[in-house]
C-alpha positions in Angstrom: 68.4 156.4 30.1 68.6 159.7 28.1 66.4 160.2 25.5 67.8 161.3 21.9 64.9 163.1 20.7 63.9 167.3 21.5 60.5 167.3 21.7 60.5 171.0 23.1 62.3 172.9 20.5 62.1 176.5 20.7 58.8 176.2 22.9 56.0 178.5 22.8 57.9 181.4 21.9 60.2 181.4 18.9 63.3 183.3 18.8 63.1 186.2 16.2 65.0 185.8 13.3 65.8 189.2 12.7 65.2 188.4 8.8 66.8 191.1 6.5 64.9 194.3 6.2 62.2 192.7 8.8 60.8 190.8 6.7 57.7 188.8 8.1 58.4 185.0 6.4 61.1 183.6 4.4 60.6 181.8 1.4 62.5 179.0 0.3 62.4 176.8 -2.6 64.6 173.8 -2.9 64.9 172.2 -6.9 65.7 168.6 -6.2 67.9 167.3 -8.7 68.4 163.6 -9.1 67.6 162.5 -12.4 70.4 160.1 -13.2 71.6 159.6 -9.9 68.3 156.8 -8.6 68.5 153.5 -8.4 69.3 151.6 -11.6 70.8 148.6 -12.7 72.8 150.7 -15.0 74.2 152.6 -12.0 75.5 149.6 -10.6 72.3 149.0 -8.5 70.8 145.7 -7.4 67.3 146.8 -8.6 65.2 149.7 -10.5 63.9 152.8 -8.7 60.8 153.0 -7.1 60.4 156.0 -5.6 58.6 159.4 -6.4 57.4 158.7 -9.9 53.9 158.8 -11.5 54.1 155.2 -10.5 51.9 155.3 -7.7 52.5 151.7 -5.8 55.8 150.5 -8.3 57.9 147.8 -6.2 61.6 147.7 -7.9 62.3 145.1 -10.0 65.4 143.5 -9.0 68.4 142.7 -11.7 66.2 144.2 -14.1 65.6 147.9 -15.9 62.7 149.2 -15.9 61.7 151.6 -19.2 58.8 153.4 -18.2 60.6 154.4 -14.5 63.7 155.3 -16.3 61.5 157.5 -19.1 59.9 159.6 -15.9 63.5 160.5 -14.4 64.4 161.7 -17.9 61.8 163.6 -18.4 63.0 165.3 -15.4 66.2 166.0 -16.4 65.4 167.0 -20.2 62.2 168.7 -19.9 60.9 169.2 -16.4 64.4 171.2 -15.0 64.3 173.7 -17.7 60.0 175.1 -17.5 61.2 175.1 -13.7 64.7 176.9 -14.4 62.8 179.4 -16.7 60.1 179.8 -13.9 62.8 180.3 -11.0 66.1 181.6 -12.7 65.4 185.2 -11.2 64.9 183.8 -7.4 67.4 182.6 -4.6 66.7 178.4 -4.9 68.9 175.8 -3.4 69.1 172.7 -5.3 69.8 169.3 -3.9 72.0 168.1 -6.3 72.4 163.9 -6.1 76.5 164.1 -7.2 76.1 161.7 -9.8 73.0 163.3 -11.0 74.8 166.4 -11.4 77.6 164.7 -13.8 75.4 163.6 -16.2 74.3 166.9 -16.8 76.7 169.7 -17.0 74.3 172.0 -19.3 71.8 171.9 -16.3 74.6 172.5 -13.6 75.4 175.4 -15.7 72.2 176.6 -15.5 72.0 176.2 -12.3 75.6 178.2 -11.5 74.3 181.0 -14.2 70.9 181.7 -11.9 72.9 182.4 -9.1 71.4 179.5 -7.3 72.8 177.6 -3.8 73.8 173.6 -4.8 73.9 171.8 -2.1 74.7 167.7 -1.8 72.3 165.5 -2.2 74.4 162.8 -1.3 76.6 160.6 -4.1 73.1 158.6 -5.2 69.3 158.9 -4.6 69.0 155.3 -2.7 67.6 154.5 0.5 70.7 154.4 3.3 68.6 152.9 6.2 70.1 149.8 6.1 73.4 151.1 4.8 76.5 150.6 7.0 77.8 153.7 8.0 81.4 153.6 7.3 79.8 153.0 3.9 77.3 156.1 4.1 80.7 158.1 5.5 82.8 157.1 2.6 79.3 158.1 -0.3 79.4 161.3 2.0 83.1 161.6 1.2 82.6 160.9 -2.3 80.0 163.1 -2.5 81.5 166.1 -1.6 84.4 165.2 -3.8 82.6 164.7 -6.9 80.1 167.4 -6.5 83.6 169.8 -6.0 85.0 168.4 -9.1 81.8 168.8 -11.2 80.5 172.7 -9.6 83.7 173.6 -9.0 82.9 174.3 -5.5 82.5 172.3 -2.5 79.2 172.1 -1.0 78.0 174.2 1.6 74.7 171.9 2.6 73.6 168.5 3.2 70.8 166.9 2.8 70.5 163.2 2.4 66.8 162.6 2.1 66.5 159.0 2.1 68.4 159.1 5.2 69.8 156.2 7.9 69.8 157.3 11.7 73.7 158.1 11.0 73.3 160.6 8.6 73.3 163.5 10.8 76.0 162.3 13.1 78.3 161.8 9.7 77.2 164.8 8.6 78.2 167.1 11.4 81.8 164.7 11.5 82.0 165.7 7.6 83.0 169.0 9.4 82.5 171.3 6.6 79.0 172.0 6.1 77.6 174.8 7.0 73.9 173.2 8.0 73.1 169.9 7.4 68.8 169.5 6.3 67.8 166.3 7.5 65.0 167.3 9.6 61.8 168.4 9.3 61.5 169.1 13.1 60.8 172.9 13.3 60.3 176.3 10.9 63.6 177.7 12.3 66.8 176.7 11.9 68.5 175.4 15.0 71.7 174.1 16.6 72.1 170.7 17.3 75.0 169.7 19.4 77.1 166.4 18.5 80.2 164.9 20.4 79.7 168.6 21.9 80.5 170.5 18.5 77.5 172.4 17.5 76.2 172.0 13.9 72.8 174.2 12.0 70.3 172.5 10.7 68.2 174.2 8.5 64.7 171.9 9.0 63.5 170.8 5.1 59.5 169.7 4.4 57.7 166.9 3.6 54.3 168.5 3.6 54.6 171.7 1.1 56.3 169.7 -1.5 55.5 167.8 -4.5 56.4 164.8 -3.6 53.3 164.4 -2.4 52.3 163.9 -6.0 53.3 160.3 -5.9 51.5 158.9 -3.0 48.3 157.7 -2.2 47.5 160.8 -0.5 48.4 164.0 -1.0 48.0 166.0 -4.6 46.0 165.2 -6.8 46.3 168.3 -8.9 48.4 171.6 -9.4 45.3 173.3 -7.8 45.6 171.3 -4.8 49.1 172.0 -4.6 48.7 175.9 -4.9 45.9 175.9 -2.4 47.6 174.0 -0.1 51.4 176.5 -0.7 48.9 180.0 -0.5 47.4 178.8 3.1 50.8 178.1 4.6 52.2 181.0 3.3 49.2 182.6 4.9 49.2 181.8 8.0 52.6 181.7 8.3 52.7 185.6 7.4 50.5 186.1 9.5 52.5 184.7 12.5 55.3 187.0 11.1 52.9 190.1 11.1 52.1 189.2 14.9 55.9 189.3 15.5 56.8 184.9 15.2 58.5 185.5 11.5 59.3 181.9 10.2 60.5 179.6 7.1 58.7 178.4 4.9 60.6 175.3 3.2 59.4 174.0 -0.4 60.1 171.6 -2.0 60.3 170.6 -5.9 61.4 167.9 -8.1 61.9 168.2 -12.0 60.0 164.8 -13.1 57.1 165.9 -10.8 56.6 169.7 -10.3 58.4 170.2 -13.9 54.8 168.5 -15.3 52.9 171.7 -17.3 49.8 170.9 -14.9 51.8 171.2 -11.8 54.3 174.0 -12.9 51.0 176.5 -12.8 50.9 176.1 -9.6 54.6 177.4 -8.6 53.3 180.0 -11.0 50.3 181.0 -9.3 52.0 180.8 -5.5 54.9 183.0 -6.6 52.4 185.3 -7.7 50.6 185.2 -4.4 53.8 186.1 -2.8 55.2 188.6 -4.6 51.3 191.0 -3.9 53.2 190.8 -0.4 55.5 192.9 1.4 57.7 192.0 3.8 58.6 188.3 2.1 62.4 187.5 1.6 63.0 185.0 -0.9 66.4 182.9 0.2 68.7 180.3 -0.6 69.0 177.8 2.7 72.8 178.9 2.7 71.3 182.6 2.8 69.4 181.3 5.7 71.8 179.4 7.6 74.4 182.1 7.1 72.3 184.8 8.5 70.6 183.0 11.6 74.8 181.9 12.5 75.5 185.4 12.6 72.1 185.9 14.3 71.4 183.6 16.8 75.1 181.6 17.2 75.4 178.9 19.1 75.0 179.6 22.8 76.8 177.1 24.6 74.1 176.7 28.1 74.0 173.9 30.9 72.3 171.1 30.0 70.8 168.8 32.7 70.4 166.2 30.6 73.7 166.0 30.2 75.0 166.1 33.4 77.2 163.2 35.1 74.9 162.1 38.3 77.2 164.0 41.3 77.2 167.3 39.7 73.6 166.4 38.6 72.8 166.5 42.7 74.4 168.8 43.6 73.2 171.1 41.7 69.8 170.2 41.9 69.5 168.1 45.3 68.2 171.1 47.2 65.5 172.4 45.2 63.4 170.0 47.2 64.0 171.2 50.8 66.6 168.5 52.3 65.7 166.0 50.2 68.4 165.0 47.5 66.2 161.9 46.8 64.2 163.7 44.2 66.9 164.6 42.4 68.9 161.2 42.5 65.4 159.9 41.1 64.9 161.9 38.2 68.3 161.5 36.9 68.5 157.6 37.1 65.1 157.4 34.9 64.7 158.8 31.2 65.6 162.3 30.6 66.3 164.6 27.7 66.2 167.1 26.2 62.5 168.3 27.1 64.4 168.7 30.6 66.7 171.0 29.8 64.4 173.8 30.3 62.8 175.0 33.9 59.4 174.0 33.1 60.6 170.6 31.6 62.6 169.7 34.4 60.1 170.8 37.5 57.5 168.7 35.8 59.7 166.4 36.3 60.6 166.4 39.6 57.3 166.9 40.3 56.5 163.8 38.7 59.4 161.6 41.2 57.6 163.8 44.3 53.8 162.5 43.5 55.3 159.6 42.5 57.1 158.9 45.9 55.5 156.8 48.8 53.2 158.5 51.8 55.8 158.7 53.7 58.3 160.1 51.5 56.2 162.9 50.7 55.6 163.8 54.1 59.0 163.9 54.9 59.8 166.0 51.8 56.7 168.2 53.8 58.3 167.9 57.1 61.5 169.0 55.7 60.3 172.7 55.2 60.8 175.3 57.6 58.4 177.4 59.7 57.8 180.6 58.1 59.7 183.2 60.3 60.5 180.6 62.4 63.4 179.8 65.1 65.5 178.7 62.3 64.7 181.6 60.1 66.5 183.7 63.2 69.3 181.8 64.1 70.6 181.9 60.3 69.9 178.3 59.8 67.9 177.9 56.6 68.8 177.0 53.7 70.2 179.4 50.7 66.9 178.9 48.9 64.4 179.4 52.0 66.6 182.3 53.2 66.1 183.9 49.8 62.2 183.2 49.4 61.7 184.5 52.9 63.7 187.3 52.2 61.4 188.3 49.0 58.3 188.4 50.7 59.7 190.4 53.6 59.6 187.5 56.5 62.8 188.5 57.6 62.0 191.9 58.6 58.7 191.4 61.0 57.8 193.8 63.2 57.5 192.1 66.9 53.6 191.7 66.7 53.7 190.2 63.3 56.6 187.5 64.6 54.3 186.8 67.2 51.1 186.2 64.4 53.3 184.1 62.7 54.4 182.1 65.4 50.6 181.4 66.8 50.0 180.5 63.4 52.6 178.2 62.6 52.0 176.2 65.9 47.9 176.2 65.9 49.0 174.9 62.0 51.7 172.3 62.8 49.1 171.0 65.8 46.4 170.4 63.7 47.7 169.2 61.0 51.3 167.3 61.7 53.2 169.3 59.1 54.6 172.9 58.6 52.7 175.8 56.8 54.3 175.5 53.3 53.3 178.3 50.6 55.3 179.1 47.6 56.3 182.6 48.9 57.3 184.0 45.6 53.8 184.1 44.6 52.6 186.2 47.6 53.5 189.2 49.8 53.7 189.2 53.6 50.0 190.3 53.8 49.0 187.6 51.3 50.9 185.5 52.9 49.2 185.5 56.6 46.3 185.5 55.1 46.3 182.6 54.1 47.6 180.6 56.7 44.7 182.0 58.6 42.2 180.0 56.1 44.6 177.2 55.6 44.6 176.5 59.0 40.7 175.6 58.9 41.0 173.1 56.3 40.8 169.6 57.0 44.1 167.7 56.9 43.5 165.6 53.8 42.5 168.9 51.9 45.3 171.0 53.3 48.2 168.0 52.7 47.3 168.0 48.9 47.4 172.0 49.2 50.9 171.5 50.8 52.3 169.4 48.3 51.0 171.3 45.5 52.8 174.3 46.9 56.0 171.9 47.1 55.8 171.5 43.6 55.5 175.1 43.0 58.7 176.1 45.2 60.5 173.6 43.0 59.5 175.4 40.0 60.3 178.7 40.9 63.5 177.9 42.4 64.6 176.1 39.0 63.9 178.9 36.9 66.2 181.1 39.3 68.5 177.7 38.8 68.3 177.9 35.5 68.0 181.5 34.1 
């Protein structure tokens, strides 16, 4: 099974985004704009709307209008756009412009093209495509694009569905000509995320720092809330940028909601906060996506995931010493994208090695070399023990210290039943002797849980050199 899902991301250390004139966080407000695009028997809808509205709780009403949820979305549209347009016409914003939002109201597009500001598609109507077909959710995509062309008079450069299906990023990357696609909320960076082995961006959007959270049953209450809760992301995300982890910081607005006087202030008060800050670079998400391409482009790297089964083994069968069996293991069962990484996959493989039977594991044990052994000088180990020994100076004894090791090795291998097995990267030769002479004092139980913990710590070490 391989698992669709990254779960690791960028992992404790984030790339640095180089942002223009080092700049410690980037700002970036997105205007959503779908007044006259959401669900509506008027539309050609089955039912009314009954999402983000004042309407806390409102089911749609099926064959019918409804007034009051039809008043709210105006209000957008007439009143709420334009305090926000007079609040943000002198900063880089992106809007998500629902196509057929965007016909119904040239003087805001206008407005929109005059401020400089990034539209993006917001797909051809604001309804919910999780149960939508997707040759259907292709052709809106289609449409989208086309009507959005015809009504900016330029093609959009983004995507970002919303009320997305679990094809919307596949069609989006097949679209083929956006430059990042939003549907994700997975990280503060954009990324690249590989489909039918094409790389696309994704510039990851939020669901936290954005008023949407008006219209649930948690979230804002009031423009206060909202401010307090924008200032301490921007804080501590600053602060990450003044410690050398710059990041994103997505937000997002909506006219019927945000545009409200109450909530306005607090986009007032926040780009106030900002602006007694140096270092913050407000953006556009095509700004954004254009400067981490040029950046941090797409570095095509292996993938074990990815990896048919044969080349799978052979390039990872060894990194248990002769015992291939680990590595057929851990590619029949689940793996992803969490694997892809050294860390990922040696906790893997260490999982299929603890998870293997007694005797398994002491054959895994049994398959190790002596250290400085026979085989070490007839040129018989492997490429991996050859190299280890090599790093900690075991092939270059001096007589009396081939003799140490040898007593050592066989008072060891007597006692216990299996060879001396120490992760030799970790150690010089001195470190190294020295603790064979303790080890060999332990009792077996002890020193076979010792052993196999230093398997699992060669396998590590020889995947990142396998992986670098």
């Amino acid at each position: 099974m391989r698992y669709s899902r990254d779960l690791r991301g960028y992992g404790e250390t984030t790339p640095d985004p180089q942002w223009p004139g080092g700049a410690r966080i980037a700002v970036q407000i997105v205007l959503n704009y779908e007044e006259g695009g959401e669900n509506s028997i008027e539309h050609g809808d089955a039912a009314s709307e009954a999402f983000l509205s004042e309407i806390i709780g409102a089911q749609p009403w099926p064959g019918k209008r409804h007034w009051n949820m039809e008043s709210i979305y105006d209000y957008g549209a007439r009143s709420g756009f334009w305090r926000l347009h007079r609040m943000l016409r002198d900063i880089p914003v992106t809007v998500y412009g629902v196509a057929t939002a965007l016909e119904r109201s040239p003087e805001q597009v206008a407005a929109m093209k005059a401020a400089g500001w990034e539209i993006a598609t917001h797909g051809l109507k604001w309804i919910d495509y999780r149960d939508i077909p997707r040759e259907v959710e292709a052709d809106h995509i289609a449409q989208a694009v086309d009507l959005h062309t015809r009504v900016t008079g330029e093609r959009p450069r983004g995507f970002y569905q919303g009320r997305c299906s679990m094809n919307t990023v596949a069609l989006g990357c097949e679209e083929g000509g956006f430059e990042y696609l939003a549907d994700t909320i997975a990280d503060e960076l954009p990324y690249w995320h590989v489909h039918n082995g094409k790389p696309q961006l994704m510039v990851p959007y939020t669901m936290d720092a954005n008023d949407m959270r008006f219209s649930s049953g948690q979230g804002f209450g009031t423009g206060t809330d909202f401010f307090d809760y924008l200032r301490d992301s921007f804080d501590i995300l600053y602060a990450e940028g003044a410690a050398g982890a710059p990041k994103m910081m997505s937000i997002g607005l909506h006219c019927r909601l945000a545009g409200r006087p109450g909530r306005a202030m607090a986009i007032k008060r926040f780009l106030d906060h900002c602006r007694q800050h140096e270092g913050v670079w407000f953006a556009s998400r095509l700004d954004i996506a254009r400067h981490w391409a040029e950046v941090h482009p797409n570095q095509p790297r292996q993938r074990p995931s990815q990896m048919d089964r044969d080349a799978f083994v052979q390039a990872f069968g060894s990194i248990y010493e002769h015992s291939s069996f680990i590595a057929e293991r851990v590619w029949d069962a689940e793996m992803g994208a969490v694997h892809d990484s050294p860390s990922g996959l040696a906790a893997r493989m260490a999982q299929v090695f603890r998870s293997a039977s007694d005797e398994e594991r002491l054959g895994v044990l049994n398959a190790h070399p002596d250290l400085a052994g026979k085989l070490a000088q007839a040129k018989r180990l492997t490429a991996d023990s050859t190299a280890e020994q090599a790093s900690a100076g075991l092939d270059s004894l001096t007589d009396d210290e081939r003799a140490t090791f040898t007593r050592l090795n066989d008072a060891y291998v007597a006692k216990h039943g299996f060879p001396f097995i120490i992760a030799v990267r970790d150690h010089d030769k001195a470190g190294i002797m020295a603790a064979m002479q303790a080890r060999i004092d332990n009792d077996t139980p002890t020193e076979r849980t010792e052993a196999e913990r230093q398997v699992t710590r060669i396998g590590e070490l020889r995947l990142k050199e396998a992986l670098k």
